[in-house]
PAZAPA-4460 file (N, C-alpha, C; in steps of 0.05 Angstrom, whole numbers, plus 32768, in hexadecimal, padded with zeros to 4 digits):
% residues 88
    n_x    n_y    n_z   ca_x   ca_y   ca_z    c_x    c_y    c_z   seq   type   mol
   8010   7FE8   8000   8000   8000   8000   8011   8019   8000     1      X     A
   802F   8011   8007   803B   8028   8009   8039   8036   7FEC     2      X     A
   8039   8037   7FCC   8032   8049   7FBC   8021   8054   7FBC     3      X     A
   800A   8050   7FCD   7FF3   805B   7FCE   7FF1   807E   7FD4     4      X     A
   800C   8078   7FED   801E   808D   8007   8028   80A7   7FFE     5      X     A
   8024   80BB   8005   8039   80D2   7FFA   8051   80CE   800E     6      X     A
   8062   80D6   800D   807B   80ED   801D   8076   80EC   803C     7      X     A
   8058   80FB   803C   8051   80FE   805E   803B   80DE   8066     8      X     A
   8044   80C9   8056   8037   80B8   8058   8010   80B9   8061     9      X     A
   8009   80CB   804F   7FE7   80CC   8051   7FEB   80C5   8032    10      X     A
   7FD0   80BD   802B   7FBC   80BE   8014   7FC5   80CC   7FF9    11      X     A
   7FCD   80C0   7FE3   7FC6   80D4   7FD0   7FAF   80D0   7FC2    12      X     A
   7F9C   80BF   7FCB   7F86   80C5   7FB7   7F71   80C5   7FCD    13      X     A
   7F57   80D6   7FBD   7F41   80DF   7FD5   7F30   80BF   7FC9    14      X     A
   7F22   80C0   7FEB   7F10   80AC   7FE9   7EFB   80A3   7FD0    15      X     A
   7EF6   80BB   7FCB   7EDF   80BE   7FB5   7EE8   80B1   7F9F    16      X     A
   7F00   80B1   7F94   7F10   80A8   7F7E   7F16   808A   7F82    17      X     A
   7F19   807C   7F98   7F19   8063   7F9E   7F0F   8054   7F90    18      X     A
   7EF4   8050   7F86   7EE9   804D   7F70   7EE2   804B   7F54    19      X     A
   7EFB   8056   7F54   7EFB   8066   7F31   7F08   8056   7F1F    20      X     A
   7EF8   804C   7F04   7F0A   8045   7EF5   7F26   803D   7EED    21      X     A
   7F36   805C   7EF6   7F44   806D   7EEA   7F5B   805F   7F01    22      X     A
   7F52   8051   7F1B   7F61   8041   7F36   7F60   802B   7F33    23      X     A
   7F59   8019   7F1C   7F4A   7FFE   7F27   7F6A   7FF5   7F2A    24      X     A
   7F84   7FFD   7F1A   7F90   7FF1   7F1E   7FA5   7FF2   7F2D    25      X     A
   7FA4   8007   7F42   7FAE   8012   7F57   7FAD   8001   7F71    26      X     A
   7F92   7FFD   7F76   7F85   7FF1   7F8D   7F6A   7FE1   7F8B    27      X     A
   7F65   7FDF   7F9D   7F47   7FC9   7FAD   7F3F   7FD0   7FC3    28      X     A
   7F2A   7FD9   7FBA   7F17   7FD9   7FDC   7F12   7FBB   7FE9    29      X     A
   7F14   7FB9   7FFC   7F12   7F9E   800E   7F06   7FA5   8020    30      X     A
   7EE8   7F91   8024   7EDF   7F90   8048   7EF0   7F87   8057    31      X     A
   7EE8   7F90   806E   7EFA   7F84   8089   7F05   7F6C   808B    32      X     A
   7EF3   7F5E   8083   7EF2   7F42   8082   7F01   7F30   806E    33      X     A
   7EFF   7F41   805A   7F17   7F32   803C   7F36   7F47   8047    34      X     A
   7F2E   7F5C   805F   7F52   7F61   805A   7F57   7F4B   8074    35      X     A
   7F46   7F42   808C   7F54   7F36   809A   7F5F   7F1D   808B    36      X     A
   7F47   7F0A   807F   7F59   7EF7   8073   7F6E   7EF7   805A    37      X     A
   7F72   7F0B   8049   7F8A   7F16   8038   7FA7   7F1A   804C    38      X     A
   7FA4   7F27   8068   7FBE   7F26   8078   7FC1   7F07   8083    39      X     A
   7FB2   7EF7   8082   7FB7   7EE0   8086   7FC5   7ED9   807C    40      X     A
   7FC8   7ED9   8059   7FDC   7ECF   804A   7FEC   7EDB   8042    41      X     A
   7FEA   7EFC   8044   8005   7F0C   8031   8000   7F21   804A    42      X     A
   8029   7F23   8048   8023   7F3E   8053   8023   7F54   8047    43      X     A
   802D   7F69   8057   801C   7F8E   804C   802B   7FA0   805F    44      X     A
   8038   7FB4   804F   8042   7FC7   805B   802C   7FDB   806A    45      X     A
   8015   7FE1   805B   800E   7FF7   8071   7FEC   7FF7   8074    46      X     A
   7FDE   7FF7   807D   7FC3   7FEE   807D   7FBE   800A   807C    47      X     A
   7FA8   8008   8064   7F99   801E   8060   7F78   801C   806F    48      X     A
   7F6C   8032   8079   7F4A   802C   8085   7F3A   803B   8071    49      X     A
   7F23   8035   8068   7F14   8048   805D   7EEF   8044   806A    50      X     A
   7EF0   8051   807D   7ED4   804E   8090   7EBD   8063   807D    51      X     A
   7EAC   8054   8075   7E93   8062   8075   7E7B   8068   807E    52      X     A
   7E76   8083   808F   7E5F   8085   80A1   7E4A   809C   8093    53      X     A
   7E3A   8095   8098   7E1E   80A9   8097   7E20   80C2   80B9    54      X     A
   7E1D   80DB   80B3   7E20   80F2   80C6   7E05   80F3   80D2    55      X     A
   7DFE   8102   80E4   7DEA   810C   80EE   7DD8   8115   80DA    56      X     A
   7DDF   8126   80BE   7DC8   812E   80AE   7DC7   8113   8094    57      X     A
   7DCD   8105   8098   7DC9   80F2   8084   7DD8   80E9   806B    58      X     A
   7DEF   8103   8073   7E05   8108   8055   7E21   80E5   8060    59      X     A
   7E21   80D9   8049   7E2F   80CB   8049   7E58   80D1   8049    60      X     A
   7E62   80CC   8065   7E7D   80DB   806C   7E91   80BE   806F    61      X     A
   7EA6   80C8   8053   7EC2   80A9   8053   7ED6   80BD   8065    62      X     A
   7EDF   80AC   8079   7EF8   80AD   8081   7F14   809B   8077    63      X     A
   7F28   80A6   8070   7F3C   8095   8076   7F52   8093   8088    64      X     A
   7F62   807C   8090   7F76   807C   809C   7F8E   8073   8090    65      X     A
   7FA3   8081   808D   7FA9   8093   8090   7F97   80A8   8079    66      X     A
   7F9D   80C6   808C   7F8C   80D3   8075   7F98   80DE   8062    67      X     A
   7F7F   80ED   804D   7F90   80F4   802E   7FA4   8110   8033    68      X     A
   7FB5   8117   8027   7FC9   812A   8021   7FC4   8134   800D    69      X     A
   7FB1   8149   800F   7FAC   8162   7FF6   7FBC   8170   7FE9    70      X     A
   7FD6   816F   8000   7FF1   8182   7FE7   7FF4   8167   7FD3    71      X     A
   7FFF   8151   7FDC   800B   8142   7FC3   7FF6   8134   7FB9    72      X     A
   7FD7   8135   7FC8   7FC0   8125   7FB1   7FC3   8145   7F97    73      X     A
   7FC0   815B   7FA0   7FB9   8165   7F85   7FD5   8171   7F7C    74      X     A
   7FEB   8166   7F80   800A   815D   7F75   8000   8143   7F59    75      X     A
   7FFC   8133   7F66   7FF2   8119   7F52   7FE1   811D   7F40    76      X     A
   7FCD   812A   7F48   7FB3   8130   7F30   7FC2   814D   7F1A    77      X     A
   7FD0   8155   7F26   7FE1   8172   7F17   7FF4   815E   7EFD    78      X     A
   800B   8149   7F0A   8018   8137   7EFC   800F   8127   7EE1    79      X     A
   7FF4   812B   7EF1   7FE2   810A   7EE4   7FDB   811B   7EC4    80      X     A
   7FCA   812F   7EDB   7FC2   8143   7EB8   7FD8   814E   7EA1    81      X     A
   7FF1   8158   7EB5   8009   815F   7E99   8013   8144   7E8A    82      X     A
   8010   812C   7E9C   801B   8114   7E8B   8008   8109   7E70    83      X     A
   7FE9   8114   7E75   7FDA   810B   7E5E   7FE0   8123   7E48    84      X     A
   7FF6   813C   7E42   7FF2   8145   7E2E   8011   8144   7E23    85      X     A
   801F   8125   7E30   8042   812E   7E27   803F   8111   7E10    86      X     A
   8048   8119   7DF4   803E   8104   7DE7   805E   8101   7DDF    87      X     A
   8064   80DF   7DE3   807A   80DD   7DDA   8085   80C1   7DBF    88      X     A
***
């Protein structure tokens, strides 16, 4: 999980993106339950959490652990976009 990690070891990608296409081959969301038995058989540098709760008004709120890093998440999305216009 450590590529996942910036520098200050949080997040470079926001929750919301977890899901995206554009990640499938980055990562995997896992229940609790497929990461306990996955550390059964392999290990893992750094356990990532991604808790999803509903708030007091009904708005759906992701936490992660560790959390995301907005300087180098929008470092990466800055990278990401100049690398789609360098044609070589």
């Amino acid at each position: 999980n450590v590529p996942l990690l910036c520098e200050h070891n949080l997040l470079l990608y926001k929750p919301e993106d977890m899901n995206s296409p554009d990640n499938a081959t980055r990562f995997t969301l896992v229940w609790k339950e497929e990461w306990d038995k996955l550390i059964g058989y392999f290990e893992y540098d750094v356990e990532i959490t991604v808790i999803q709760s509903t708030d007091a008004d009904g708005h759906i709120v992701v936490v992660t652990v560790p959390g995301v890093c907005s300087t180098c998440l929008n470092e990466r999305i800055r990278q990401e976009e100049e690398g789609k216009f360098i044609f070589s």
